[in-house]
Every structure is written in structure tokens, then in C-alpha cells.
C-alpha positions in Angstrom: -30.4 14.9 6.1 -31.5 12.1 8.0 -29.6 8.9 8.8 -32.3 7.1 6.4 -31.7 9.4 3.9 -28.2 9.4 3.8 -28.7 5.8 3.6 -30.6 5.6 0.8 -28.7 8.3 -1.0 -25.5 6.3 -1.0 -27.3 2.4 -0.7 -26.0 2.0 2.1 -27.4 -0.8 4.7 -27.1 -1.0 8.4 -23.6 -2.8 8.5 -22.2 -0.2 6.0 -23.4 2.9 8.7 -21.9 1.1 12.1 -18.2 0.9 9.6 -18.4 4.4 9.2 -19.2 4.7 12.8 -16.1 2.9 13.6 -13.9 4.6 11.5 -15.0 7.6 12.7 -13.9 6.2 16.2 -10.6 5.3 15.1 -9.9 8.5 13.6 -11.3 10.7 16.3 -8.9 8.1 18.9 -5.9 9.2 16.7 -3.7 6.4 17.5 -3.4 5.3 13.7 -2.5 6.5 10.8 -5.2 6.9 8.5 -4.0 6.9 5.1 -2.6 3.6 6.1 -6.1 2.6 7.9 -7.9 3.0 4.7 -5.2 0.6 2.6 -5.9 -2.0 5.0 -9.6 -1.4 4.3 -9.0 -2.0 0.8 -6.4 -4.7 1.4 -8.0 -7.5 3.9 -11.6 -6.2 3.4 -11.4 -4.6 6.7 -14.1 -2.3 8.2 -16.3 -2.3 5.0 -13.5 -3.1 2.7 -12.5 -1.4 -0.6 -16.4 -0.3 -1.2 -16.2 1.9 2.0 -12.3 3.3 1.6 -13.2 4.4 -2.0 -16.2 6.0 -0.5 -14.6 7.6 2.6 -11.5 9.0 0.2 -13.8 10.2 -2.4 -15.0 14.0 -2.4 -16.7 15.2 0.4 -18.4 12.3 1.3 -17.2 11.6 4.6 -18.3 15.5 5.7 -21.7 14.4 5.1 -21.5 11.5 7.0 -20.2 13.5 9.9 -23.0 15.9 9.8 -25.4 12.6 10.0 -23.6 11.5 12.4 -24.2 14.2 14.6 -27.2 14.8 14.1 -28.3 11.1 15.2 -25.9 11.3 18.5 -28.6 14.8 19.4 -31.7 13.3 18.3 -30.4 10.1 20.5 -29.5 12.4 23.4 
């Protein structure tokens, strides 16, 4: 799947795909905690806010990001 794809698949927008890209950052860093991460999400609108926590914590979601996501860092390569 493409990063358009995925994009359209979930309605995502531009904004929503660089959030993902940072939390993908921070969790790869592993400095925080990320079941805490994702409350502040939801709490203070952080990083994409609430919309992007339930998203990230629901299913396997987040493995299909990670797949795009790779896929774009080759293609960019």
C-alpha cells in the first residue's frame, strides 16, 4: 500500500501522517513510556490528539502504518 493509499483509507491528511511519523520517532528513541505517551495524546491534544491515540491503540493499525512507513523511507532512498 502506498502512502496515498493508506491515506485515503483511514482520511488521513498530511499533518495526521508527519504525527504518526513522530510517534514513531519517539517510540523507536525509547526514552518514554508509551502507554503514558498516548494519555497525553488524548489529554492536551498532543501529537494528533485523541483522534490519533484511539487510532494508534486500536487493532493493528499501527502495523500498517509501519509497513508504509517503510516503504516510503526505500522509495525516498
Amino acid at each position: 500500500m502506498t502512502k496515498k493509499e493508506f491515506m485515503a483509507k483511514y482520511n488521513f491528511n498530511d499533518l495526521d501522517f508527519r504525527n504518526l511519523e513522530r510517534y514513531e520517532q519517539v517510540r523507536a528513541n525509547g526514552v518514554m513510556n508509551m502507554f503514558e505517551y498516548l494519555a497525553l495524546m488524548k489529554a492536551h491534544n498532543l501529537n494528533g490528539g485523541e483522534k490519533l491515540a484511539t487510532w494508534i491503540s486500536s487493532s493493528n493499525n499501527y502495523k500498517e502504518f509501519i509497513k508504509v512507513l517503510e516503504k516510503e523511507k526505500r522509495k525516498n532512498v
